[in-house]
N, C-alpha and C positions, 0 to 999 in steps of 0.2 A: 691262829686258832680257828678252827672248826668254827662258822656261823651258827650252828645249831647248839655247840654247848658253848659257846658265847653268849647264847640268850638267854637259855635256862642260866647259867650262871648270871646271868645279870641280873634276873628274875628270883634272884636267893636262891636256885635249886641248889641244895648240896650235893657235893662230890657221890657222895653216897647214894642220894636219889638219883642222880641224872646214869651212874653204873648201875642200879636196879633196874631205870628204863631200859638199856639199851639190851640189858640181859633178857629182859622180858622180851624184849624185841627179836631176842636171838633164837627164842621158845617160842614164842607165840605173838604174831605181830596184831594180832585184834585184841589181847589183851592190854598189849603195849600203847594199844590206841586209848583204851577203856585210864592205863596207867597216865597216860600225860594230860589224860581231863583232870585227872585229881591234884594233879600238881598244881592248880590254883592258879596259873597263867592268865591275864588279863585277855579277853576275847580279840584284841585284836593282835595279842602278841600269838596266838595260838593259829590265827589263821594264817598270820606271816609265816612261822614254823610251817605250817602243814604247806602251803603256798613254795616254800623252798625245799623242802622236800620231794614233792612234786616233781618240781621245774628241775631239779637235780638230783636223783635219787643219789649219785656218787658222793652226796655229804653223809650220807648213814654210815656208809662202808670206811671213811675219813672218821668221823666222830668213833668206829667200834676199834681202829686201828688204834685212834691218839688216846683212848682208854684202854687199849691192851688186851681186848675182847679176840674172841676166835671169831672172824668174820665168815670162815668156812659154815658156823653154826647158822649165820645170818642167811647164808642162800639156801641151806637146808629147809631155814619153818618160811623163807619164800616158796619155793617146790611144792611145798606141805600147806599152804595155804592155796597155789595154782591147782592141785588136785580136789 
């Protein structure tokens, strides 16, 4: 399993929140940022999250796949945020 929804999952996110994250992510990734502060993650589980995401962006693109998300959507609002 994806380390990223390994930990929201461990951290109680439901199936439902952590597919609204990543949707949001696939729209608009500063809101998606503004979205995983409200998910109530303990401060040091959130820097880990952010910390591997970082270190590996190729786990987003893994997490949108293993949820069944259009990743092509995902490089689009990256583009749309480079501009």
């Amino acid at each position: 399993m994806n380390p990223i929804l390994a930990m929201l999952r461990e951290n109680n996110i439901s199936d439902q929140q952590i597919s609204e994250l990543f949707e949001a992510l696939t729209q608009n990734p500063l809101a998606a940022m503004a979205t995983i502060s409200q998910l109530g993650l303990p401060q040091e589980q959130l820097q880990l999250l952010m910390g591997q995401v970082m270190q590996n962006p190729a786990l987003i693109k893994e997490a949108v796949e293993e949820l069944g998300l259009d990743f092509a959507k995902v490089e689009a609002a990256k583009e749309q945020l480079n501009n």
